[in-house]
C-alpha positions as CSV (number, residue, x, y, z in Angstrom):
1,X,107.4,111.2,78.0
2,X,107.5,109.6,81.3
3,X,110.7,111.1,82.1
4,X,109.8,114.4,81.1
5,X,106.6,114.2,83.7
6,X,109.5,113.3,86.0
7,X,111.2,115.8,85.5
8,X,109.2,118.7,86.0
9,X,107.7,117.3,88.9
10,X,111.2,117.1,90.2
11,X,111.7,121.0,88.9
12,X,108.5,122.3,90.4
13,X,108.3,121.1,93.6
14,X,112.2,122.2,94.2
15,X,111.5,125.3,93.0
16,X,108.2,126.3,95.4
17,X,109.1,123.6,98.2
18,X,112.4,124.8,98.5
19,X,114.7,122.5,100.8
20,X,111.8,121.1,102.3
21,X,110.5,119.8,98.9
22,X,114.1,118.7,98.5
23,X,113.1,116.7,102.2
24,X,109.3,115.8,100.5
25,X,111.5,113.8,97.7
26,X,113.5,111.9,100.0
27,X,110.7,110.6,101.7
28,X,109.0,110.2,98.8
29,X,111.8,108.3,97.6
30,X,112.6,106.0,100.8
31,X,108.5,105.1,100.6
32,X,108.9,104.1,97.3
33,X,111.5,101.7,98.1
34,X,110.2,100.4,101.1
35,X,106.6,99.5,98.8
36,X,108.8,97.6,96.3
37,X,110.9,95.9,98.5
38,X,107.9,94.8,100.4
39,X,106.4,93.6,97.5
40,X,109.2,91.6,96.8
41,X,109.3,89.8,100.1
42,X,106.4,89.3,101.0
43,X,106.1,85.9,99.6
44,X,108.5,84.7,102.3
45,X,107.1,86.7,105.0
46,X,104.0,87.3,107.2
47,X,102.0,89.9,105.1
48,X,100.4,91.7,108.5
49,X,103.8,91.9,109.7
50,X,105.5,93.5,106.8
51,X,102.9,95.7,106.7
52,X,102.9,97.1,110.5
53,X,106.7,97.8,109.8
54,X,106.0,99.6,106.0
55,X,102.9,102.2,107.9
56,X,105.8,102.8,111.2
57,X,108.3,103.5,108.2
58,X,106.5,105.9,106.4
59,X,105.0,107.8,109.2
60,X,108.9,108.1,110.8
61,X,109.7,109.4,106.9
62,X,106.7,111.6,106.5
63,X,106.1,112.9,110.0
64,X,109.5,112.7,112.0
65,X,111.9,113.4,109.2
66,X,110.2,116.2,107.9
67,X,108.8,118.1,110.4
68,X,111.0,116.9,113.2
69,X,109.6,115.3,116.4
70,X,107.3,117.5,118.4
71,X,104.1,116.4,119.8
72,X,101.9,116.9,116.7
73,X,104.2,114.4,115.0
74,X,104.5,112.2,117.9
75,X,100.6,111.8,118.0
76,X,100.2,111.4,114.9
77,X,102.1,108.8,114.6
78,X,101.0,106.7,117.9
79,X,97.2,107.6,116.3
80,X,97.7,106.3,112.6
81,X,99.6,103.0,114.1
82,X,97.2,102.2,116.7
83,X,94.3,103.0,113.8
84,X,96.4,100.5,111.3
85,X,96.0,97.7,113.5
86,X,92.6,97.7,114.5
87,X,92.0,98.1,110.5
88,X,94.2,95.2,109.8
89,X,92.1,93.1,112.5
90,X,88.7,94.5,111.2
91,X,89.7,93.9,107.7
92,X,91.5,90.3,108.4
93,X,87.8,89.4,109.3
94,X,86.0,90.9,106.8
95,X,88.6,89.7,103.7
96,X,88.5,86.2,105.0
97,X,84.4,86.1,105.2
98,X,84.2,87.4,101.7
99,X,87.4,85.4,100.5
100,X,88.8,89.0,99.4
101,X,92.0,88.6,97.0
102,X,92.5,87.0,93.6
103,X,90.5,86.7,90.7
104,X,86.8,87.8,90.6
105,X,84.0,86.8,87.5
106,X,85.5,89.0,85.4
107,X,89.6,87.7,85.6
108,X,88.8,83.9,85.9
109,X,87.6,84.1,81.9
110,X,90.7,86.4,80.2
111,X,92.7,85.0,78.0
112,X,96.0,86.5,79.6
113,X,94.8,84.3,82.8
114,X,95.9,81.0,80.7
115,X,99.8,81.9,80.5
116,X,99.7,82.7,84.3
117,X,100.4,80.0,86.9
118,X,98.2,80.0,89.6
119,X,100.5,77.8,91.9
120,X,102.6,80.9,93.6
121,X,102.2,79.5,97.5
122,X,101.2,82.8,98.5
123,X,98.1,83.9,100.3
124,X,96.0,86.1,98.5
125,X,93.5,87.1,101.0
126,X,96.3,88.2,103.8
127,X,97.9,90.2,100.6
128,X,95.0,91.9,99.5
129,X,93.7,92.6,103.6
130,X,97.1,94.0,104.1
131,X,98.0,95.8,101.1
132,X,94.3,97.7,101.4
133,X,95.4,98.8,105.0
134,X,98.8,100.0,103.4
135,X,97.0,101.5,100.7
136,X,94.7,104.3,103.2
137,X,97.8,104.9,105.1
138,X,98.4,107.9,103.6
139,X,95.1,109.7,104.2
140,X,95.4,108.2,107.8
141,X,98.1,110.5,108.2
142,X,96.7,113.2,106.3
143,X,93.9,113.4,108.6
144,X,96.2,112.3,112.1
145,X,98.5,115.6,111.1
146,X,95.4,118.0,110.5
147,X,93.4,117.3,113.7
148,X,96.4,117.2,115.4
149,X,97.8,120.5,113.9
150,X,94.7,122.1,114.6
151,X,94.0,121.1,118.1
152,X,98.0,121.9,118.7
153,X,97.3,125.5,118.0
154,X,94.2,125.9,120.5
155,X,96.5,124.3,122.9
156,X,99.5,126.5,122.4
157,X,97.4,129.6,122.7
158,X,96.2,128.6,126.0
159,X,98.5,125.6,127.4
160,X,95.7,125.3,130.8
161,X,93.0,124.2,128.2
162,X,91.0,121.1,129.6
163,X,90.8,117.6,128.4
164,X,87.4,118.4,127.6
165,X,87.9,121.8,125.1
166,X,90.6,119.8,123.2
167,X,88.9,116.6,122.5
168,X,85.9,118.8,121.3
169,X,88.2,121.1,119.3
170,X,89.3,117.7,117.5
171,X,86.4,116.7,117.0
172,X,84.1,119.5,115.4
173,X,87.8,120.2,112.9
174,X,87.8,116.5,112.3
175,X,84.0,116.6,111.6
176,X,84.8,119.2,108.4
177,X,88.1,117.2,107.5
178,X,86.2,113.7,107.1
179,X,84.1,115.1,104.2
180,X,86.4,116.1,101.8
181,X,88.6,113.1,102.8
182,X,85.6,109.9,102.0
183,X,84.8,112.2,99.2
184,X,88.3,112.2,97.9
185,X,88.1,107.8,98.5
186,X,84.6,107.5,96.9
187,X,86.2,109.4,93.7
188,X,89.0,107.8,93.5
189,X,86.9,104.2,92.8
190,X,84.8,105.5,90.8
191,X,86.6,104.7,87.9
192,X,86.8,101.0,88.8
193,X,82.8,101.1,89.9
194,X,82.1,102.6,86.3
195,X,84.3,100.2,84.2
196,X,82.8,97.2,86.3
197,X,79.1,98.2,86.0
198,X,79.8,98.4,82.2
199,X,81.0,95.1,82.3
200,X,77.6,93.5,84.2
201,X,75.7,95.4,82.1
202,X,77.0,93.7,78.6
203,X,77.1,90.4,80.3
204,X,73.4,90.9,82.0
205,X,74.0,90.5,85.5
206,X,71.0,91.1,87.4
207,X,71.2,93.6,90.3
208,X,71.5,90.0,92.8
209,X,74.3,89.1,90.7
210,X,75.8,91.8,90.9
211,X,75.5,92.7,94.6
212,X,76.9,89.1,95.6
213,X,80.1,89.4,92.8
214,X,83.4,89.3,94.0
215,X,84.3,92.2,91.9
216,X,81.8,94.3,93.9
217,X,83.2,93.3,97.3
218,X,86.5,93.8,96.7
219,X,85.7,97.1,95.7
220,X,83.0,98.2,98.5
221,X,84.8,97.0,101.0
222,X,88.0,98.2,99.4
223,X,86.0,101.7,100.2
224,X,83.9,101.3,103.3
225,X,87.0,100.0,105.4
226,X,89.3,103.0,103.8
227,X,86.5,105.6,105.1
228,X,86.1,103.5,108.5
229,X,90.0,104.2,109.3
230,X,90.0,107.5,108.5
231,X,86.4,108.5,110.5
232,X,88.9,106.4,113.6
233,X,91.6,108.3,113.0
234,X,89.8,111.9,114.1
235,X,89.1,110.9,117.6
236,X,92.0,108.4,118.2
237,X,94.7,111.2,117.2
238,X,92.7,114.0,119.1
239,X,92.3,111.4,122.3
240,X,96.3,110.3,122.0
241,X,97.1,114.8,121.4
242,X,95.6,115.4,124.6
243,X,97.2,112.8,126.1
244,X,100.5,113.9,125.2
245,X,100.3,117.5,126.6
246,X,100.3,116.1,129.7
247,X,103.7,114.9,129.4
248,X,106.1,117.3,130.7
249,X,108.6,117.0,128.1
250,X,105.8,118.9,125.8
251,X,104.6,120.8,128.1
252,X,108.1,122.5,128.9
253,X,108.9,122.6,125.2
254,X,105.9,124.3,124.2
255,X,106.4,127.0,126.8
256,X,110.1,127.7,126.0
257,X,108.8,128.5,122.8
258,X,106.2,130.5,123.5
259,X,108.3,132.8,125.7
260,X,110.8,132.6,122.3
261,X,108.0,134.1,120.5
262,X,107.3,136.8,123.2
């Protein structure tokens, strides 16, 4: 059954993508890899590291291989890296405080937990900080592309713009974007919220108990850092954008083609 999901996935998204769905699969497939090997190594390696190097990865799959480099793909991907690392730093912090990572109330006391060894010499803190920052990179550049996309045709219209009418263009299309975006992170938690709330409820937590769980950390912050890189993202990407059409590589380009157009 798996493998016919597989396959019409595969089907579909040839059929209405076209060679760039063909493109949308490779990159798919290259991320894919790169998440699997890194999951493999990173027990000999720094996790915050070999994280840094899986986000530049896939934004040079999604961003520059698919849609070429230009300077909606450039800034994007100077935007979602420079967002990435502040996360990672913010969320270092954070984990650590709240010892984020391993086994919370409800883990420590199943049965599957006695046939596991415990003694893997890896830390589970940096893992879970960095695979959380990994984890919202893909909304990151959701949101990087949009504004940027959006703020690119204002300033292809009218390449004399200001500093001033892009980075509010950015802004008021980010404000719209965000919405739909923490929205789309609250839902996708809410299954884990639901199943643990169920839990606390047939073992009579009180509301304390639950508040100061481990569970209900991992997942709040889980969510609360996610929507804190992606509110970043809007101004940082719209900031680094109108930056970048000041650069007269851009600048040139973008007129060439303009006068193509004409």
């Amino acid at each position: 059954m798996n493998f016919v999901l597989f396959l019409i996935f595969i089907v579909l998204i040839i059929a209405i993508g076209g060679d760039r769905g063909v493109m949308s699969l490779v990159a798919l497939l290259g991320n894919v890899i790169v998440f699997f090997s890194s999951v493999y190594i990173m027990k000999y390696n720094d996790p915050y590291k070999l994280v840094l190097f899986d986000i530049v990865f896939m934004c040079l799959l999604t961003l520059i291989y698919q849609n070429g480099v230009n300077i909606k793909t450039m800034s994007s991907l100077v935007s979602v890296v420079i967002v990435a690392v502040v996360l990672m730093y913010i969320s270092k912090y954070i984990g650590h405080l709240g010892n984020m990572g391993g086994y919370n109330e409800f883990e420590m006391y199943e049965d599957t937990l006695m046939n596991l060894s415990v003694n893997i010499k890896i830390n589970l803190p940096d893992v879970a900080v960095a695979m959380l920052v990994l984890g919202v990179t893909g909304a990151l550049i959701d949101i990087a592309v949009a504004v940027t996309s959006s703020v690119y045709e204002v300033w292809k219209n009218n390449t004399e713009n200001d500093e001033k009418t892009l980075i509010t263009t950015g802004m008021h299309l980010g404000k719209s974007i965000l919405g739909s975006t923490i929205n789309t992170l609250w839902f996708a938690c809410v299954g884990e919220f639901l199943l643990m709330f169920l839990l606390f409820r047939r073992y009579e937590y009180s509301f304390v108990s639950l508040i100061n769980s481990k569970a209900f950390f991992d997942i709040i912050a889980n969510i609360m850092l996610s929507a804190t890189g992606c509110c970043a993202v809007v101004p940082v990407a719209t900031y680094v954008f109108t930056k970048m059409t000041k650069w007269d590589r851009f600048a040139k380009h973008e007129a060439e083609s303009t006068e193509e157009n004409i």
